[in-house]
C-alpha positions as CSV (number, residue, x, y, z in Angstrom):
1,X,36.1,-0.2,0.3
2,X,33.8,-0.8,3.0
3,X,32.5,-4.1,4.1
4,X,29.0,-3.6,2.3
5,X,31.0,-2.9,-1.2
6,X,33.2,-6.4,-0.2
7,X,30.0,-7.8,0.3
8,X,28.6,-7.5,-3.5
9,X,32.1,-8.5,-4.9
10,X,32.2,-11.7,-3.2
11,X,28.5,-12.7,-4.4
12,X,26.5,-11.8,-6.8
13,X,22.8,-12.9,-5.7
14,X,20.0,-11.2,-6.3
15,X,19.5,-8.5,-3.2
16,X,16.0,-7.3,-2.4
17,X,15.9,-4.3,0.2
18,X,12.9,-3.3,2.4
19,X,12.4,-0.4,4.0
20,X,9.9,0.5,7.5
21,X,9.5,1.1,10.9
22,X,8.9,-2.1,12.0
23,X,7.0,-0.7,15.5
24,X,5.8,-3.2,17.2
25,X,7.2,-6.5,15.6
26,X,4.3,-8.7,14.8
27,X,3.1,-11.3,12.3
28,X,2.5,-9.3,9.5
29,X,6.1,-7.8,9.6
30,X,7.6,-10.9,9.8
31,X,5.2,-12.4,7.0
32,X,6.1,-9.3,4.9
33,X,9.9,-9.9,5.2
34,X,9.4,-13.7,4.4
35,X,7.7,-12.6,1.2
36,X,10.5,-10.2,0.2
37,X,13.2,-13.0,0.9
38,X,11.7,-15.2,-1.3
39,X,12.4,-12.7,-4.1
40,X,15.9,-12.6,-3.7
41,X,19.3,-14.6,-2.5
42,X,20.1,-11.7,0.1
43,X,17.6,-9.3,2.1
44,X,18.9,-6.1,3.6
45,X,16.5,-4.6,6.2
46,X,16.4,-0.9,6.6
47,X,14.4,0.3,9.3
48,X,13.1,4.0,9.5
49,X,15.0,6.0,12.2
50,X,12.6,7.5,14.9
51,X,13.0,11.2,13.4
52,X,11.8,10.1,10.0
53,X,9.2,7.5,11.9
54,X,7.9,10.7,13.0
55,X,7.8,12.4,9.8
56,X,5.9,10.0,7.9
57,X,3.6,8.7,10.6
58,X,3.1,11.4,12.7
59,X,4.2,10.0,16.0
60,X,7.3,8.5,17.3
61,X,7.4,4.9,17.2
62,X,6.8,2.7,20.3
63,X,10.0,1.0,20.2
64,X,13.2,2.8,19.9
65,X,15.0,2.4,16.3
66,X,17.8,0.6,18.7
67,X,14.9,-2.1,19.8
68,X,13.3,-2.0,16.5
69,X,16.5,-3.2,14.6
70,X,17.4,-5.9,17.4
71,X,13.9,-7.4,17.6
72,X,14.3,-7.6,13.2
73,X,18.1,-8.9,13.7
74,X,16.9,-12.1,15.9
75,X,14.8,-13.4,13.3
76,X,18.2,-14.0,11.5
77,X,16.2,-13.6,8.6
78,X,18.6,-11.2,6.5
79,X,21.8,-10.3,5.2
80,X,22.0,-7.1,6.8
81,X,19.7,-5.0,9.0
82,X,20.7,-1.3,9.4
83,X,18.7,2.3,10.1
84,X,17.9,4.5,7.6
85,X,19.7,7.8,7.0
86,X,19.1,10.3,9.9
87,X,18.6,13.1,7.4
88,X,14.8,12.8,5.7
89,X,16.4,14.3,2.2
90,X,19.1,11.6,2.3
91,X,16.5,8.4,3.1
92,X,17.9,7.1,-0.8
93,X,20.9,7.2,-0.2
94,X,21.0,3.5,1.2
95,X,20.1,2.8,-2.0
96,X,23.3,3.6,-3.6
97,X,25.5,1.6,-1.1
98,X,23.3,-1.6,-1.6
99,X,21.9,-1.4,-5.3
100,X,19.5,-3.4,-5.0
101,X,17.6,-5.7,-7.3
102,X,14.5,-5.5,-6.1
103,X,12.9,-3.2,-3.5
104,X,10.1,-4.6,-2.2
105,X,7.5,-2.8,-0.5
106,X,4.6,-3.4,1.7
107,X,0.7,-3.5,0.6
108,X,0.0,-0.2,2.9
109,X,3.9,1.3,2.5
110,X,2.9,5.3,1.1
111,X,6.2,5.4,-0.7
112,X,6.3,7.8,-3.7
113,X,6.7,5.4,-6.2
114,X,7.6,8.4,-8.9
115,X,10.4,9.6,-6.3
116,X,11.7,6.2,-5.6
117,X,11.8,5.5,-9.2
118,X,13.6,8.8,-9.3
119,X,15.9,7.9,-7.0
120,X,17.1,4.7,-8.4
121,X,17.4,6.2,-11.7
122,X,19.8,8.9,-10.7
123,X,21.8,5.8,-9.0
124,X,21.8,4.2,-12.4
125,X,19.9,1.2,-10.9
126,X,16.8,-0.4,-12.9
127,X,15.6,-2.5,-9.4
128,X,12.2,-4.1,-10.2
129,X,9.6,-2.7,-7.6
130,X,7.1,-5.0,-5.9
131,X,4.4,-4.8,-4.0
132,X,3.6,-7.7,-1.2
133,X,0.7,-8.7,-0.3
134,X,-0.8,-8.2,3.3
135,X,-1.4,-10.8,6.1
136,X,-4.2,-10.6,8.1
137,X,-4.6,-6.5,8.1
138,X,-7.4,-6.4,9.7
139,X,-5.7,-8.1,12.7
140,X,-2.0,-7.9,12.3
141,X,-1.2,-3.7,11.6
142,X,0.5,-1.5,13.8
143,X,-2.1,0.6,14.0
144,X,-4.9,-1.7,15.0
145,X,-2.5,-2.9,17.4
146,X,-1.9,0.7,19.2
147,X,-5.5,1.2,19.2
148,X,-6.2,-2.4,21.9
149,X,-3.4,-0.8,24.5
C-alpha cells in the first residue's frame, strides 16, 4: 500500500483533482486552483509533464515540469502536487490512484470530456466534472502572456 492509498484510508474528504501545465505561474492559475479547493476538503495537483505539454500545446512549456511543480508546491495550497504520467496513453491513470470526487477543470482546458468520462467509468468512479470560471483572460493567460516577452 503506498502512501497515496494510506492517504484515503485515514480521511475520507472530498478530493478534487486538477490537471495542467501550469507555464508560467500567474493569477489566473492560482485563482483557478483556489476555485477547485473550494470544492473539496483535499486538492491534488497534477501538472502536465513537458512531453505531453508538447503534445497538446504544441510547444514545450517555458518552465521545466521540475519548476512548474515547485512554483505550484509553495503556494501550499494542496494535498499533493505530482506530474502527470510520462506516457500520453497513460495520462488517466492518475486517476485511478487518487479517485477523485470531483475533477475540476479550467474555462479554456480542451479536455475530451467524452474520454475523461470514459476514463473514470472504466475506473468505476462517478466524479462530478466542473468547469471553473476564468479570471481576467484577457489579461491573465499563458498565452497572452508569451506573446509581451
Amino acid at each position: 500500500m503506498n502512501a497515496l492509498d494510506r492517504t484515503h484510508k485515514q480521511k475520507k474528504g472530498k478530493r478534487v483533482v486538477v490537471f495542467g501545465t501550469f507555464d508560467r505561474l500567474h493569477k489566473g492559475h492560482i485563482n483557478f486552483l483556489k476555485q477547485a479547493r473550494q470544492f473539496g476538503d483535499e486538492l491534488y495537483i497534477i501538472v502536465a509533464r513537458d512531453n505531453n505539454a508538447v503534445k497538446i500545446k504544441g510547444r514545450l512549456p517555458n518552465d521545466t515540469e521540475l519548476r512548474r511543480v515547485k512554483k505550484i508546491k509553495n503556494l501550499k495550497i494542496a494535498k499533493r502536487v505530482m506530474l502527470g504520467q510520462k506516457n500520453f496513453n497513460s495520462r488517466y491513470n492518475l486517476l485511478n490512484k487518487i479517485r477523485p470526487h470531483i475533477v475540476a477543470l479550467g474555462y479554456d482546458q480542451q479536455a475530451k470530456l467524452i474520454e475523461l468520462r470514459s476514463q473514470l467509468k472504466k475506473y468505476g468512479m462517478s466524479a462530478k466534472i466542473v468547469r471553473l470560471k476564468p479570471y481576467h483572460p484577457e489579461k491573465y493567460k499563458t498565452s497572452k502572456l508569451n506573446n509581451i516577452q
